[in-house]
C-alpha positions in Angstrom: -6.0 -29.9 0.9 -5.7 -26.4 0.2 -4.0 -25.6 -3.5 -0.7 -23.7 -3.2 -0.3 -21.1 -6.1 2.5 -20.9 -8.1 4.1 -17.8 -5.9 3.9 -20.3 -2.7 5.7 -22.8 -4.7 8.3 -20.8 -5.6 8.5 -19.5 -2.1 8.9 -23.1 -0.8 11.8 -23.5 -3.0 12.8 -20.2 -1.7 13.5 -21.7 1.7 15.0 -24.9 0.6 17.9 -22.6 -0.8 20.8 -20.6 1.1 20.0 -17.0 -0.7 21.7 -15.3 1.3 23.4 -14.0 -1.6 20.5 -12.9 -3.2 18.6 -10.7 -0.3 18.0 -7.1 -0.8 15.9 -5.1 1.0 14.0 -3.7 -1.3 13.1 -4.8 -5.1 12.6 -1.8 -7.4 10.8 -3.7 -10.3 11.3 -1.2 -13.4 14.3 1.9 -13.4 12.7 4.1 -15.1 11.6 7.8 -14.5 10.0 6.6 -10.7 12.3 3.8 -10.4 14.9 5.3 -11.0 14.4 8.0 -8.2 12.8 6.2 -5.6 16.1 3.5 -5.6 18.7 6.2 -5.5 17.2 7.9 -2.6 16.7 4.7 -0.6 20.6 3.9 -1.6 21.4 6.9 0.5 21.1 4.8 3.5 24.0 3.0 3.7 22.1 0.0 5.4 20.3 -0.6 3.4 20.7 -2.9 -0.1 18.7 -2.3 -2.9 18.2 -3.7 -6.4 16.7 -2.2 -9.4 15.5 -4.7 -11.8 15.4 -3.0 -15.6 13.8 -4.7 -18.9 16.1 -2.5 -21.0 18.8 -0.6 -21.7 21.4 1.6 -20.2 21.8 4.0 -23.4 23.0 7.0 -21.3 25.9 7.3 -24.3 23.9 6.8 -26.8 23.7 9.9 -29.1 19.8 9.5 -30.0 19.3 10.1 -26.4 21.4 12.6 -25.7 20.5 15.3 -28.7 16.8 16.7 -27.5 16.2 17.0 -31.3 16.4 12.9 -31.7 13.6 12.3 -29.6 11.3 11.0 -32.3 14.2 8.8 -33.9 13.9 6.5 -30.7 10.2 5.9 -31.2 10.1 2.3 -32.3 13.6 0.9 -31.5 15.2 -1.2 -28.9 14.3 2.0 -26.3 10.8 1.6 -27.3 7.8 -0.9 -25.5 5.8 0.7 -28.8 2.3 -0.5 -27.4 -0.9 -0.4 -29.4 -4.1 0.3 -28.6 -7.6 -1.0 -29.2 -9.1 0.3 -32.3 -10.8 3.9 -31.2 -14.2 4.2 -32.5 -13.9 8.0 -31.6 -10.7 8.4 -34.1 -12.2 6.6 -37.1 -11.0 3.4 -35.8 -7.8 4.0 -35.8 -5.0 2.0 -33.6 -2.7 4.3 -31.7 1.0 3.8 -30.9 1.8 4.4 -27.3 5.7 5.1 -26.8 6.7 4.3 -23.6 10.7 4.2 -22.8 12.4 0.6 -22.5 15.6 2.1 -20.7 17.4 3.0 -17.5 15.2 5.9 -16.9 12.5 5.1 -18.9 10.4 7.8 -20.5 12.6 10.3 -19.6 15.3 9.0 -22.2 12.7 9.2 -24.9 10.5 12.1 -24.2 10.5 15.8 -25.4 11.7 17.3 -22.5 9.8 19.2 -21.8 9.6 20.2 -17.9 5.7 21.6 -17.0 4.2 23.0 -13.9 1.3 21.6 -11.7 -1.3 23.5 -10.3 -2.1 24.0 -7.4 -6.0 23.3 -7.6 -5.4 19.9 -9.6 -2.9 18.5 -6.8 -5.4 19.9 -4.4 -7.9 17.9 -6.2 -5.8 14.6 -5.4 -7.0 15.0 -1.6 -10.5 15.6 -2.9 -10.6 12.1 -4.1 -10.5 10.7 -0.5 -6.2 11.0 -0.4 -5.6 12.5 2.7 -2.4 14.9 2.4 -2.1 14.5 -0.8 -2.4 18.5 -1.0 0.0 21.2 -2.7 1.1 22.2 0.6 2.2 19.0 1.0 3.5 18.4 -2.5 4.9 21.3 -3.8 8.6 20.7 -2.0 9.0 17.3 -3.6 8.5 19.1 -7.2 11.2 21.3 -6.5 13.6 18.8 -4.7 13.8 17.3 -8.3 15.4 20.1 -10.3 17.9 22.9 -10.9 16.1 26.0 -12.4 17.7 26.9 -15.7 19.5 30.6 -15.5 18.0 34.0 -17.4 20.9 36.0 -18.7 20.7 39.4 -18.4 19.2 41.6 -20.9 17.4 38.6 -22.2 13.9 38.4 -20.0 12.4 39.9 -23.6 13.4 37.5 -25.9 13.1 34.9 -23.5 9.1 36.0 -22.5 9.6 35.9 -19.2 10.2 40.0 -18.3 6.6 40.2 -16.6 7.3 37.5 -14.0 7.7 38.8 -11.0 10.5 36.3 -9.4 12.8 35.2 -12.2 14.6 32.2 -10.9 12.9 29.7 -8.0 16.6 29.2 -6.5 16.1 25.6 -6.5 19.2 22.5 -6.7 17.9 19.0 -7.8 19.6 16.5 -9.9 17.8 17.2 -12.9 18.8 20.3 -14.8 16.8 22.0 -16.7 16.8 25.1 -19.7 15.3 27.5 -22.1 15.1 24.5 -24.3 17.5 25.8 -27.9 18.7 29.5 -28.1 17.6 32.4 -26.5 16.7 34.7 -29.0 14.5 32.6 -30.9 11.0 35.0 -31.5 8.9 32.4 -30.7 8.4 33.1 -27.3 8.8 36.7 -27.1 5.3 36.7 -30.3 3.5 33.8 -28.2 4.1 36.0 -24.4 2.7 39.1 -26.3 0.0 37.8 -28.0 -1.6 36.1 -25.1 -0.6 39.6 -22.9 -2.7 41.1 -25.5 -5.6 38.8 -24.8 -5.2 38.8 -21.1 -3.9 35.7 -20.6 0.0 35.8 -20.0 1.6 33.9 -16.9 2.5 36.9 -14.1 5.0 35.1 -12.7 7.3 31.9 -12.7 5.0 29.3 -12.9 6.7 27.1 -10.9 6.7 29.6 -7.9 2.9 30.5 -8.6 0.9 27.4 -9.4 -2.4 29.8 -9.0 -2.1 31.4 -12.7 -3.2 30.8 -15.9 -1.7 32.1 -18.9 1.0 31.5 -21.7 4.2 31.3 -20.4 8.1 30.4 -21.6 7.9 26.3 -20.5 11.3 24.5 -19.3 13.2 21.6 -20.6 15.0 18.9 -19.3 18.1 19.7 -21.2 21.3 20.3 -19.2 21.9 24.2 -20.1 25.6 24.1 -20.6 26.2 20.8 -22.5 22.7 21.0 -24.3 22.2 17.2 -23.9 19.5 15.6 -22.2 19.0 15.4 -18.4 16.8 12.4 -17.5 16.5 9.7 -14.2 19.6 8.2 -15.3 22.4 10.6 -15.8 21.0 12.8 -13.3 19.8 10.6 -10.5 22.0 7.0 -11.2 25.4 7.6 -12.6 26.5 10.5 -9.9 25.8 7.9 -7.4 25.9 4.5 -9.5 29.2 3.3 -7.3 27.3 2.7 -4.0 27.7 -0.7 -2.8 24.3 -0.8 -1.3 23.4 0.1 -5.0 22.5 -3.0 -7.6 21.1 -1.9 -11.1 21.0 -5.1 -13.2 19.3 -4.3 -17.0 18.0 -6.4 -19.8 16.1 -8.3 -16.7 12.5 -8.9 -16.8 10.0 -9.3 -14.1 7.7 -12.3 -14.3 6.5 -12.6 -11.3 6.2 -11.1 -7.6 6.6 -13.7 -5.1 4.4 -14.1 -2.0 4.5 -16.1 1.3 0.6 -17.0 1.7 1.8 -18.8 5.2 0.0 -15.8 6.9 -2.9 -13.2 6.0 -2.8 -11.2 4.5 0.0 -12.2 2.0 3.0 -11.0 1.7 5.3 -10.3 -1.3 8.8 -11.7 -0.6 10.6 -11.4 -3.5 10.7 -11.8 -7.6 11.1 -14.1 -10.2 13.0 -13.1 -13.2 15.2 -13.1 -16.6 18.1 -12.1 -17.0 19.9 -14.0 -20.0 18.0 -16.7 -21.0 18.1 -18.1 -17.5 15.2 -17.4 -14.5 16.2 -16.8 -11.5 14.3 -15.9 -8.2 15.7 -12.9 -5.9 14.5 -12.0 -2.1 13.1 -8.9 -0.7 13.6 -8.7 3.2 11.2 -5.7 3.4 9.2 -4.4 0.5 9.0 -5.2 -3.6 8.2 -1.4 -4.9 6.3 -2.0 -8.8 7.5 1.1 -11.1 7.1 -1.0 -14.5 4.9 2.2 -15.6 1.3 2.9 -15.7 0.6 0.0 -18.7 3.0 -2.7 -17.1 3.0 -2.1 -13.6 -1.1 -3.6 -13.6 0.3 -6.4 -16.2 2.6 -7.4 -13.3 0.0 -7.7 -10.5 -2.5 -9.1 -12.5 0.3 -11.9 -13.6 1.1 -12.7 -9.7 -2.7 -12.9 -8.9 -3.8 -9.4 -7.9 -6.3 -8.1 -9.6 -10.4 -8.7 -11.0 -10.9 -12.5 -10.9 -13.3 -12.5 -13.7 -10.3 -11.6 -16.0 -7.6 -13.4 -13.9 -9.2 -16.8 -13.6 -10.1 -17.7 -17.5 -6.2 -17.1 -17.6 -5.7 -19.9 -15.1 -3.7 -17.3 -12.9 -4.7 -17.9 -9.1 -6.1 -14.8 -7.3 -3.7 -13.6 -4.5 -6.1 -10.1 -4.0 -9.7 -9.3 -5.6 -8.8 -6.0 -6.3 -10.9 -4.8 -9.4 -9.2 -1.3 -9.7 -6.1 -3.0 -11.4 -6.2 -2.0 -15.0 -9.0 0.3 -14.6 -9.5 4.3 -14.4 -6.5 4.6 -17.5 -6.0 8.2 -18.5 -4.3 10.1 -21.1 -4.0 13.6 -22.5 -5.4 13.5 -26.1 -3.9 16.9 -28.0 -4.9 17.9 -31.6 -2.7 19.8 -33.7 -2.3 22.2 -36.6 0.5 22.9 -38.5 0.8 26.7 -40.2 3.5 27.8 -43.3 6.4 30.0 -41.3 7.8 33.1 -42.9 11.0 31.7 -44.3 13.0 33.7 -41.8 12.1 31.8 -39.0 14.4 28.7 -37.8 12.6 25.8 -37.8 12.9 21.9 -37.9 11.8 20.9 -41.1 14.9 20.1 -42.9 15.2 17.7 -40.3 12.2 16.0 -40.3 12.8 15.8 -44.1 15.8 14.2 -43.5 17.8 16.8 -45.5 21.4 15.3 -45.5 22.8 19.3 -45.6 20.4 20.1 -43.2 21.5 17.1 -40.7 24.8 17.7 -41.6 24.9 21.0 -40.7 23.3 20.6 -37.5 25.0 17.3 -36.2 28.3 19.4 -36.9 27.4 22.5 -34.8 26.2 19.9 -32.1 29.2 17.9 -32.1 31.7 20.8 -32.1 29.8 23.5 -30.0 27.0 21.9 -28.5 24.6 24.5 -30.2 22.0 24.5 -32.8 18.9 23.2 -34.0 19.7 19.7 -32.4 19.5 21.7 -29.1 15.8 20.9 -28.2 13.2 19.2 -29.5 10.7 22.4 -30.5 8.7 22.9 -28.0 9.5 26.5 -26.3 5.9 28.0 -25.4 3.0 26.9 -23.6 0.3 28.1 -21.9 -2.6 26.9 -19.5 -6.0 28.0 -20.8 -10.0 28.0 -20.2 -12.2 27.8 -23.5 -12.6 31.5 -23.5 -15.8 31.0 -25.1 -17.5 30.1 -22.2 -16.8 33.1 -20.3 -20.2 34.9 -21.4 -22.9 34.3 -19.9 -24.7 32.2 -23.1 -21.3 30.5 -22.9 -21.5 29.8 -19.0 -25.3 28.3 -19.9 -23.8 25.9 -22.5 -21.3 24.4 -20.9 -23.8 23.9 -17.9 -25.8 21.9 -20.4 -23.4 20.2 -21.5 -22.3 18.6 -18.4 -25.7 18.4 -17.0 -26.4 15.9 -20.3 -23.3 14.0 -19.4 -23.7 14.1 -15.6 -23.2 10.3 -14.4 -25.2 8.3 -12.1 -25.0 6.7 -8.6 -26.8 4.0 -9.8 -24.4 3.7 -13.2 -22.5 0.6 -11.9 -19.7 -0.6 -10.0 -17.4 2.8 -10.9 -20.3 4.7 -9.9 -18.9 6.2 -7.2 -15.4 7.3 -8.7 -17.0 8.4 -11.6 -19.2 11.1 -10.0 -16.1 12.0 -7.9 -14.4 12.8 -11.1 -16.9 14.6 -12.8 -17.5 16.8 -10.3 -14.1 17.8 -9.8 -14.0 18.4 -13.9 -17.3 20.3 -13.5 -15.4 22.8 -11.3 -13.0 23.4 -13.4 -14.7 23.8 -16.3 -17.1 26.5 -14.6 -13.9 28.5 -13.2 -12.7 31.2 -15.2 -9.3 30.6 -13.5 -8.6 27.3 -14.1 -7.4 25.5 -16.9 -9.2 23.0 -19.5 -6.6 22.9 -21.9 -3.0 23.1 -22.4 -1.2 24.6 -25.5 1.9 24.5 -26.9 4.2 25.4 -30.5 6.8 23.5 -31.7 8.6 24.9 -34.4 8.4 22.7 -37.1 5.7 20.2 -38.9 4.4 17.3 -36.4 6.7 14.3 -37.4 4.5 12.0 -35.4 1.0 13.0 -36.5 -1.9 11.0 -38.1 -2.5 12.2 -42.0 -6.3 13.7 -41.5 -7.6 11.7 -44.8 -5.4 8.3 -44.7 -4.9 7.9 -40.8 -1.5 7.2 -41.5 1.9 8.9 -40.6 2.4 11.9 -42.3 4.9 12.6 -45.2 7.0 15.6 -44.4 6.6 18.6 -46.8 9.0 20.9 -48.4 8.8 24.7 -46.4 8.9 25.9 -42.7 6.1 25.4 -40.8 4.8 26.1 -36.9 2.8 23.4 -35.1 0.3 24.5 -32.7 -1.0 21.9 -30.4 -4.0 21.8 -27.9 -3.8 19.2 -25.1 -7.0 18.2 -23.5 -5.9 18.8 -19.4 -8.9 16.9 -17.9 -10.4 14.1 -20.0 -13.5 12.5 -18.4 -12.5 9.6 -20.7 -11.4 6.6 -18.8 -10.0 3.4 -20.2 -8.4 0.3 -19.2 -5.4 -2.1 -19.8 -5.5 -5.5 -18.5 -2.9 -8.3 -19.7 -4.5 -11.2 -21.7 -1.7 -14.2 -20.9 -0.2 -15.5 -17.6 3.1 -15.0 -19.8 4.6 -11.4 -18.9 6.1 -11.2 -22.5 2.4 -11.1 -24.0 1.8 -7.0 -24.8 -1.6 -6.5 -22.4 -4.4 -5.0 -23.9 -5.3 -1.2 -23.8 -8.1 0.2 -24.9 -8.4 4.2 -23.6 -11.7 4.8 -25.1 -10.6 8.9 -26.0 -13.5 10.3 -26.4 -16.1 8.0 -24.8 -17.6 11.2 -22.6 -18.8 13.2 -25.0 -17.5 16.2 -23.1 -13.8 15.6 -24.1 -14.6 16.3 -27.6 -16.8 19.7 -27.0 -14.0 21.1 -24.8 -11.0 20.1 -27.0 -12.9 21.3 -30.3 -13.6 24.8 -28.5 -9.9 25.0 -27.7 -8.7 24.3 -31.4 -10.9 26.4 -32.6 -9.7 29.4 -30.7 -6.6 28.6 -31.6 -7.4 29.5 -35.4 -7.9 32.9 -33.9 -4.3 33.0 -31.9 -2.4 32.2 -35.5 -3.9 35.1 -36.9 -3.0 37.6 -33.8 -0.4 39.7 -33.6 2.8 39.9 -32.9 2.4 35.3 -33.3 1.0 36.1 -36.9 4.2 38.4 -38.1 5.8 34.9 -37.7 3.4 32.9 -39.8 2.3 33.4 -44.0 -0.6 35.7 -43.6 -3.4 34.4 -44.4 -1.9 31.5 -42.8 -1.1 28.4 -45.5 -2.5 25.3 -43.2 -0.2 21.9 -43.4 -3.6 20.1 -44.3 -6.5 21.9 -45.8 -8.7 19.4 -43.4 -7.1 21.9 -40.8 -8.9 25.1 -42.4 -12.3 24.4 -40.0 -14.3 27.4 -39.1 -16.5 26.0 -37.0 -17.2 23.4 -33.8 -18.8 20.8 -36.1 -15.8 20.8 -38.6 -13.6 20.9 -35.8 -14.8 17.4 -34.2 -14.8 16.1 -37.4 -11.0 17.0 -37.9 -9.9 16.1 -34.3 -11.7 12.6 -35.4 -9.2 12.5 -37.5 -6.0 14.2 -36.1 -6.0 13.7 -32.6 -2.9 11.6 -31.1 -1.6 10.7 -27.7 0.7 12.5 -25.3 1.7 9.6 -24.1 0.8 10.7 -20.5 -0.7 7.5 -19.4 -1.7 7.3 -15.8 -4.4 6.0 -13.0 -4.0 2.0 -13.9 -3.1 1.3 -10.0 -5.1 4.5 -8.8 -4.1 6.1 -5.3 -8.0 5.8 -4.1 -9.7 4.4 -1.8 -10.3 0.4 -2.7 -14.7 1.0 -2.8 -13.8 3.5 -5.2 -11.3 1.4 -7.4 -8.5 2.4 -5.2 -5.5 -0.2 -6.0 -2.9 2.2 -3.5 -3.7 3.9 -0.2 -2.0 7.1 0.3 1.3 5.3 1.0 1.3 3.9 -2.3 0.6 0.1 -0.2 -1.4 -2.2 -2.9 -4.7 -3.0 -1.0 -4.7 -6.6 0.4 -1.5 -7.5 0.6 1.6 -6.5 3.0 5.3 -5.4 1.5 3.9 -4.5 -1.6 3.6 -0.6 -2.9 3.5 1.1 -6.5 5.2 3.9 -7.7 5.0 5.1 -11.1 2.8 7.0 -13.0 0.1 4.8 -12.4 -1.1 5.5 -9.4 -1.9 9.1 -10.4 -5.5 9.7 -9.7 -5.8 12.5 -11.3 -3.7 14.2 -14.2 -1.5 17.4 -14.3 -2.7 19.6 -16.7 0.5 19.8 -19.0 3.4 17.3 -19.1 3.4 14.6 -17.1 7.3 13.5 -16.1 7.7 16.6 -13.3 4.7 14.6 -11.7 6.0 11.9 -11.7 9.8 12.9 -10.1 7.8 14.5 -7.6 5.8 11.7 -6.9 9.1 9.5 -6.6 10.9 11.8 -4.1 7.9 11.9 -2.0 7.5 8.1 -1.7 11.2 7.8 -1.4 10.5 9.9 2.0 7.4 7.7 2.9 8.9 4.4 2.5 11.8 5.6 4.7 9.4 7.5 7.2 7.7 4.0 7.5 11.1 2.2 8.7 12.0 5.0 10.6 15.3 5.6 8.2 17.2 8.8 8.3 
């Protein structure tokens, strides 16, 4: 007799029942940023009935989210999954707190805002890895369906460092709205644009009409330019359309199981199991459960219901629905160092609130409150720039980095990711030998890192008296890959994740050029009328002059960006594919992902316009696939 799993039990009981009350078409399991999106635009087909299943939250009145400036005060609260890593050998063993958001919208009501650009030759690079129209072409309609471009008042395209683009405004109408993130006239950007024009490396147009540049540029925020508050999946997407009867959000539920009928092959997912104050309850999908938990819990979630690499599932006593090895695998991140420098004291900055100066909070909480202006208006970030090591322009610097990858070049015969790896490393090796194409992302924030590892104690550190500028490099291609793989059939049990940053060797070279350089850029001009000259470093681990000293800091600095992606890769499966190009899990019918983790391939800056994009495009797909208009 053939043993039923626990899914076909459940689906048994299933049709014992009259649930007729409890079909939906589709299961969203997760509302956050993907979620989020992908339900709303189904719900615009008024057949249809969908339900959106959400661990947290709605907070969209909560304050913390609404002020940009609050960001940080949400990490570790009730918004918060607050997962922790592995040990990292590379960072002097320490453990690193991933943020991820636990709230209608997810991420997006805990991020920084900010809004960046693709490019074109990284999306392009998505159909190099065996995705077939997965293109720009193909994409770069989705990323604008997402967003309202913010206005430039007149007069302003100085202070603002954008009076060299050639298009000012992209003319574009999405839900999500987007700014100059805080006031216009700040110097900032205006000394960052004309430093890098004086280096030869400032954005020539709009980058989000020109994905071929590279450059510093002015970057956008999702921050709602008239009310100053924050514009994520849930006040942008949900509440103009929450009163659709086709509509069903239900928070405070977790998923603890997909559901499948085994009756025919290959199985089929047919519903949920979940809870929803302290009680368990089972729900029904007549056409398709969509997984958009995020890129560390959507591959907890299959691997719970049985899909995923036996040789973990088994010794968990959880039944294997699809051997699909991928599941967990290929994780991703953008690792950034940073470097904070003494600001002339007539530069508006942060500090006093990450000091927690009550005159200073009061202050700014009252010009928030009663105008909807200040320094609560964003959360610092107001530059950015896409950049090669410039150091490897030269010839001698062309040579080394050749060496470097040839020494680091994997093999066919390297294993069972053999074949993915190479296909990654080749498409990093391009990059990295193209004058034109970024390796690194920077950005300024104006104020001391509130987040950031203490170089000599590894802990959080203490906020100092004085106005500072951070400057940030953001590795855009890390050859590092990871994994995260749940260690209990119990949902409730955190998985384990273990990125391995810095496990190629080449992550570390590349990121230590970039910081480097970046000692140079504080001491430019006009960014350096801005800073103490000689510039007064945060940390005087931070006064490195050279590549060795530089490792050795970034050891001890470097952090997350919490861009976590590539758990349930879009891939093909003998490449540890988890999703074909219509998001479908391998194996299994009625089943896709959609969230951040099936990204094969990261953006080079900020992850969340990815990830809209990605939503509206699947949105399209799911409804291409039943013919729905």
């Amino acid at each position: 007799m053939t043993k039923l799993s626990s899914s076909s039990i459940i689906f048994n009981q299933l049709k014992s029942r009259n649930m007729a009350s409890e079909m939906y078409d589709f299961i969203v399991v997760g509302g956050g940023t993907a979620g989020t999106v992908v339900a709303t635009r189904l719900s615009e087909i008024p057949t249809l009935r969908i339900l959106v299943l959400e661990a947290g939250s709605d907070h969209s009145d909560d304050l913390r989210v609404k002020i940009p400036a609050f960001y940080a005060a949400l990490h570790g609260t009730e918004l918060d999954w607050c997962f922790k890593t592995e040990p990292q050998p590379s960072l002097n063993d320490r453990v690193v707190t991933l943020n991820q958001g636990k709230a209608l919208g997810g991420s997006s009501a805990i991020n920084n805002n900010v809004f960046a650009p693709p490019t074109k030759t990284l999306i392009d690079a998505w159909e190099a890895l065996a995705n077939n129209g997965w293109n720009w072409e193909a994409f770069k309609g989705y990323y604008a369906k997402v967003y309202t471009s913010p206005p430039i008042p007149d007069g302003l395209e100085k202070e603002l460092g954008v009076d060299k683009w050639l298009t000012k405004s992209s003319k574009t109408n999405g839900p999500l709205q987007l700014s100059f993130p805080g006031g216009h006239l700040h110097p900032i950007r205006r000394a960052w644009a004309e430093t890098f024009d004086e280096k030869g490396y400032l954005m020539a147009d709009n980058p989000w009409l020109d994905a071929t540049t590279i450059g510093a540029f002015s970057n956008f925020g999702s921050i709602d330019p008239v009310r100053n508050e924050r514009s994520y999946a849930a006040n942008a997407y949900y509440h103009p359309v929450k009163d659709r009867q086709n509509l069903e959000v239900i928070t405070n539920a977790v998923v603890e199981n997909i559901l499948f009928d085994h009756s025919s092959q290959p199985p089929r997912a047919i519903g949920v199991q979940y809870r929803h104050e302290a009680h368990t309850r089972t729900v029904s999908a007549g056409k398709e459960v969509i997984v958009a938990a995020g890129s560390l819990q959507s591959p907890k979630l299959l691997e719970v219901s049985g899909i995923g690499n036996s040789g973990i599932l088994l010794p968990l006593g959880i039944e294997i629905v699809k051997e699909l090895k991928g599941v967990g695998e290929n994780l991703q991140d953008h690792i950034l160092c940073d470097f904070a420098v003494e600001a002339v004291d007539e530069m508006e900055t942060l500090d006093g609130l990450a000091r927690q100066d009550p005159e200073a909070i009061e202050h700014a909480m009252n010009e928030f409150m009663v105008n909807h202006t200040g320094l609560l208006t964003s959360g610092g970030i107001k530059t950015y720039a896409y950049m090669p090591v410039v150091d490897h322009l030269s010839e001698g610097g062309v040579t080394a980095v050749k060496a470097l990858l040839e020494d680091n070049r994997p093999s066919l015969a390297s294993g069972a990711t053999a074949k993915r790896d190479l296909a990654y490393f080749e498409i990093a090796e391009k990059l990295l030998l193209d004058p034109t194409q970024p390796s690194a992302a920077y950005l300024t924030a104006i104020g001391q890192n509130p987040v950031a590892p203490d170089p000599v104690t590894g802990r959080m550190s203490k906020p100092l008296e004085g106005k500072y500028l951070t400057i940030v490099a953001i590795l855009a291609q890390p050859l590092s890959r990871g994994s995260v793989h749940t260690i209990s059939k119990d949902i409730s049990i955190p998985p384990t994740i273990d990125p391995k940053y810095f496990s190629n060797p080449v992550d570390i070279e590349i990121l230590a050029q970039h910081v480097l350089y970046l000692q140079g850029v504080i001491r430019s001009t006009p960014l350096g009328s801005l800073l103490k000259q000689p510039p007064k470093h945060f940390h005087p681990a931070a006064k490195f002059s050279n590549l060795e000293e530089a490792k050795k800091y970034i050891q001890s600095r470097a952090n997350t960006m919490w861009h976590l992606a590539g758990t349930c890769s879009m891939l093909p499966e003998e490449m540890g594919g988890v999703v074909d190009t219509e998001l479908k899990v391998y194996g299994v019918e009625n089943l896709r992902v959609v969230d951040s983790s099936v990204v094969p391939l990261l953006p080079p800056g900020n992850l969340q316009s990815t990830i809209y994009a990605l939503a509206e495009r699947a949105a399209d797909i799911i409804k291409a696939a039943y013919q729905l208009s």
